[in-house]
C-alpha positions in Angstrom: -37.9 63.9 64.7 -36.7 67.1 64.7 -36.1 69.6 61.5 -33.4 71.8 61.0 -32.8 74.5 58.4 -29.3 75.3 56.7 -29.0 78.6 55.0 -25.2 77.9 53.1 -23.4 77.6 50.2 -22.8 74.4 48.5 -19.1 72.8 49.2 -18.2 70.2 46.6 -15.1 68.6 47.9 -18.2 67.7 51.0 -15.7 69.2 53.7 -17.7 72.0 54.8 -21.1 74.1 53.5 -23.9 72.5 53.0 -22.3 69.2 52.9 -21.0 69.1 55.9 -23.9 70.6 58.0 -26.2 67.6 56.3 -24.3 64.9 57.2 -24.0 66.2 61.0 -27.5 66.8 60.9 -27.8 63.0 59.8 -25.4 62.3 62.9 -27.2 63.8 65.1 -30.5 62.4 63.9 -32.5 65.5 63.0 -33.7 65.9 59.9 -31.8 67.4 57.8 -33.0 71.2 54.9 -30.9 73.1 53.1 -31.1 76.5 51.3 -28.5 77.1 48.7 -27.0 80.5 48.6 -23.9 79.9 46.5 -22.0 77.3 44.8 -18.6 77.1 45.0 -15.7 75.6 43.3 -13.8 74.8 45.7 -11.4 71.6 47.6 -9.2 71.5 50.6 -6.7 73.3 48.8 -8.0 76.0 46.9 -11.2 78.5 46.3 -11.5 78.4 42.7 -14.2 80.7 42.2 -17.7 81.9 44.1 -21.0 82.0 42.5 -24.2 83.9 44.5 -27.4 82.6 44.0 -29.5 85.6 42.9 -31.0 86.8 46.1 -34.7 86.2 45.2 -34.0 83.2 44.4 -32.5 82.4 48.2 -35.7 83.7 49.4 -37.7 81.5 47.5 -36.4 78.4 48.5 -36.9 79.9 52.0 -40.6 80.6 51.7 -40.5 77.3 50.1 -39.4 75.1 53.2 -41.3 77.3 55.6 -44.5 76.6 54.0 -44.0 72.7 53.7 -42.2 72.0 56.7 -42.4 72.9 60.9 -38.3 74.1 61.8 -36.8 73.8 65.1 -33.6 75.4 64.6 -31.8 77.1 61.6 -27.7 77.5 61.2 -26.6 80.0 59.1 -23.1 79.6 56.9 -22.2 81.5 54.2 -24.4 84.2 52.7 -22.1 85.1 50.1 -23.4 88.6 49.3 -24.7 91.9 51.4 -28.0 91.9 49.5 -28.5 87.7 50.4 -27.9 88.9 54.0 -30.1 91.2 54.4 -32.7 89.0 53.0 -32.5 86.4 55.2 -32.3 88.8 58.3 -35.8 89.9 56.8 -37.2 86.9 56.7 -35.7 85.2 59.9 -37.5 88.1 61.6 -40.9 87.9 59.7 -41.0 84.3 60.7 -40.1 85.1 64.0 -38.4 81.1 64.3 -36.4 80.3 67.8 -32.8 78.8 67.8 -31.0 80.5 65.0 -27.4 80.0 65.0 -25.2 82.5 63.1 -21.9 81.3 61.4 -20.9 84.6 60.0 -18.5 82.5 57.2 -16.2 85.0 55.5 -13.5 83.5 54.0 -12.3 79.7 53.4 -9.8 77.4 55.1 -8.3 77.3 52.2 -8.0 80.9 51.3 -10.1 83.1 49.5 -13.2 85.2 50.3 -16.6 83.7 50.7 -18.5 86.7 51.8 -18.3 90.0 50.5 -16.6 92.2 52.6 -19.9 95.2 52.6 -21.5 92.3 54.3 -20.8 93.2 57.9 -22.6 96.0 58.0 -25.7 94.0 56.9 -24.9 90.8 59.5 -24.7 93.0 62.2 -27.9 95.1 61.2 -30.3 92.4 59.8 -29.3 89.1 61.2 -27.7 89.8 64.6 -30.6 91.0 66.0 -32.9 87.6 65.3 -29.6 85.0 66.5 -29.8 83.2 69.1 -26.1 82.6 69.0 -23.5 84.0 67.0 -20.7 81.5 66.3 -17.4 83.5 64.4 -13.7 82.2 64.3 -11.0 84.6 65.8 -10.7 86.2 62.3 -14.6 86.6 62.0 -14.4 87.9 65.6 -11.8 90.6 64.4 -13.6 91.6 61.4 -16.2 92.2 63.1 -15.1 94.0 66.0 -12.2 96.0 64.6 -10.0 94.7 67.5 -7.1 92.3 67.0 -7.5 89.4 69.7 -4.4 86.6 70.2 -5.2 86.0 74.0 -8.3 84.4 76.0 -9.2 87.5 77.7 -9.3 89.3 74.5 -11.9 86.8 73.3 -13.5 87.6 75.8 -14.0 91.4 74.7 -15.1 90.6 71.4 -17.9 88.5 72.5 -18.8 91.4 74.8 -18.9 93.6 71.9 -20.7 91.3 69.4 -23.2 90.6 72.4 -24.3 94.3 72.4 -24.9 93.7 68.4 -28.1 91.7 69.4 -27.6 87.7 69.5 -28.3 86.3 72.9 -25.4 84.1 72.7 -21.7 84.9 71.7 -19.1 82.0 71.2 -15.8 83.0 69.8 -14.3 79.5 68.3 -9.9 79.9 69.5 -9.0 77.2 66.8 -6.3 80.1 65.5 -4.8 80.6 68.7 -1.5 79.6 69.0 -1.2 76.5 71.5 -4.1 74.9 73.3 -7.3 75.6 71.7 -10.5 77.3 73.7 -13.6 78.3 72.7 -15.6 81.3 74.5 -19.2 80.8 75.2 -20.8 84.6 76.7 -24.3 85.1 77.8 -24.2 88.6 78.3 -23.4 88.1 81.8 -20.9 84.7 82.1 -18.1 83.5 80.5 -18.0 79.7 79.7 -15.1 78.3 78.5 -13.9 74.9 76.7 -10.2 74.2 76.3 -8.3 71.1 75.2 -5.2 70.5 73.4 -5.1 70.9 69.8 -5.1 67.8 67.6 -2.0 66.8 65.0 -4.0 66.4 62.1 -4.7 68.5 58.5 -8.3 68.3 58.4 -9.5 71.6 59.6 -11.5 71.7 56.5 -15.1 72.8 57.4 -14.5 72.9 61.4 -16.4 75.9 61.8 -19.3 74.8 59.3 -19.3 71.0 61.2 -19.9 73.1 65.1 -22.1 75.6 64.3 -24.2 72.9 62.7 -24.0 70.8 65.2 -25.0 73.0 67.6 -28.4 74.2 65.9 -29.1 69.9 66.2 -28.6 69.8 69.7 -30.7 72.9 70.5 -33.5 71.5 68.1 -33.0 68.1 70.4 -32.3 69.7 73.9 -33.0 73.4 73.7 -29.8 73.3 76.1 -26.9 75.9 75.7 -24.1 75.0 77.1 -24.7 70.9 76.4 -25.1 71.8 73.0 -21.8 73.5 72.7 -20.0 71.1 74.7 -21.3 68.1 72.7 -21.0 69.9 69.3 -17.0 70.8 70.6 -16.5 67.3 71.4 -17.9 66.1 68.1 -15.8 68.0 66.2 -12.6 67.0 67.8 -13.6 63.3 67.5 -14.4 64.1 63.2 -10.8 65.8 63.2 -9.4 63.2 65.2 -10.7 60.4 62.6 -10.1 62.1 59.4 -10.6 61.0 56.3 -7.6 61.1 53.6 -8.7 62.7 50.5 -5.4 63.1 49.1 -3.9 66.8 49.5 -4.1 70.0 51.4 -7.0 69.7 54.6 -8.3 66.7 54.8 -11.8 66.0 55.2 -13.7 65.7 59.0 -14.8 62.7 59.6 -18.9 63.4 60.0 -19.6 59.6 61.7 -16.0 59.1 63.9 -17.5 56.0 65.0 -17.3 54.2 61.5 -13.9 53.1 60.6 -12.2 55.4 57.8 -11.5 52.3 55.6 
C-alpha cells in the first residue's frame, strides 16, 4: 500500500482540510498521514476564527512521519502562515521527496482568510520550486499572478506564469468561471484541458482540498499525470453530485459516492 502525506489545517465540519484529504485518501486506498498546521473553527457557512500551529511545532510532526514512515506523495493545503511556509519549503527540499502537490489554500469557501496574505512571496520562493504540481483556484491563480483571468485562454497565461515559478506541473481549477466548468492542466509546453457542465448542487465545500488530494493518491498509485487529474476531476464531480445534507450553507462532498447518502 502506498503512503501519502497531508500538510493542512484541520476542518471540523469534515468538508475540507485534513478531513477531507483522509477520507479520499481512504477512497482511493492509500494510506492515509496528516500534519496539522492549523485548526480552524469553521462549517459550511462561516470561518469563525484561525489558529496557526507554532511553526516548530509543524516541523516536528514532519520530521516525525519522515522518520517512521516511507512517503510516496505529499499534498499540501493550507499553511496558514508565511513562517509555516517557508518551513515546509525547507524541509520538502532537504528531503528531496517526488510527487508533491501544492494547493496554495488562501481563503475559505465560505469566506474568510486562511492564509496570510505575506504568504505568497514565501509559496512562490520556498515551495514552488520542490512541487511537482501546483493546483490553485482562479482566485489563487489571480493572487498569485497579479492578472485578473474570466476566460480559458487567460487560464492559460497564468499557468504559463506560475510554471516559470518552478513546479513542473500547473493546473488552474475553472470552478469560478461563469458557465461550464474547465480545468487547465500545463506542462510547460501543452495545454490539457477538462471541461464539463457544472453540477446544481451547494456542496462546493472543500472541492479544491477533495482534487488536489486526490491527485497526490493517484500519483502515489500510478505516477501518471494526466490519469491522475482526470480521475481525481471525475471523482470530485461524482462527491458533488452525491452530496451529503448537513443542514445549511455548502453542503458536504460526498468522499465514497458509491455508498448511498441515507
Amino acid at each position: 500500500m502506498k503512503h501519502v502525506l497531508s500538510i493542512a489545517g484541520s476542518d471540523p465540519s469534515g468538508g475540507a482540510g485534513i478531513q477531507a484529504d483522509l477520507k479520499t485518501f481512504s477512497h482511493f486506498r492509500v494510506y492515509g498521514m496528516a500534519v496539522i498546521t492549523a485548526l480552524t473553527a469553521q462549517n459550511s457557512t462561516v470561518l469563525k476564527g484561525v489558529y496557526a500551529v507554532p511553526p516548530e511545532f509543524v516541523e516536528q510532526q514532519l520530521e516525525a512521519v519522515y522518520e517512521g514512515a516511507d512517503i510516496h506523495a505529499i499534498k499540501t493545503g493550507m499553511l496558514a502562515s508565511a513562517d509555516i511556509v517557508e518551513r515546509v519549503g525547507r524541509w520538502l527540499k532537504k528531503q528531496d521527496l517526488p510527487r508533491a502537490v501544492v494547493d496554495p489554500v488562501f481563503v475559505a469557501t465560505a469566506g474568510g482568510r486562511l492564509t496570510a496574505l505575506d504568504a505568497k512571496d514565501a509559496y512562490v520562493s520556498s515551495i514552488f520550486p520542490s512541487a511537482y504540481i501546483v493546483t490553485p483556484n482562479i482566485p489563487e491563480a489571480e493572487l498569485l499572478t497579479g492578472a485578473a483571468i474570466i476566460t480559458p485562454d487567460e487560464m492559460k497565461e497564468a499557468a504559463r506564469i506560475i510554471y516559470t515559478m518552478g513546479p513542473r506541473y500547473v493546473l488552474i481549477k475553472g470552478g469560478h468561471l461563469e458557465h461550464c466548468i474547465t480545468d487547465i492542466l500545463y506542462d510547460g509546453e501543452t495545454f490539457s484541458e477538462f471541461s464539463a457542465e457544472r453540477i446544481d448542487a451547494q456542496s462546493t465545500h472543500g472541492t479544491g482540498c477533495t482534487l488536489s488530494s486526490a491527485v497526490a493518491a493517484l500519483l502515489a498509485r500510478y505516477n501518471d499525470m494526466p490519469r491522475a487529474v482526470n480521475e481525481g476531476i471525475a471523482y470530485v464531480r461524482q462527491s458533488i453530485a452525491k452530496s451529503v445534507e448537513l443542514g445549511k450553507g455548502h453542503w458536504g462532498l460526498n468522499h465514497e459516492p458509491g455508498y448511498s447518502r441515507d
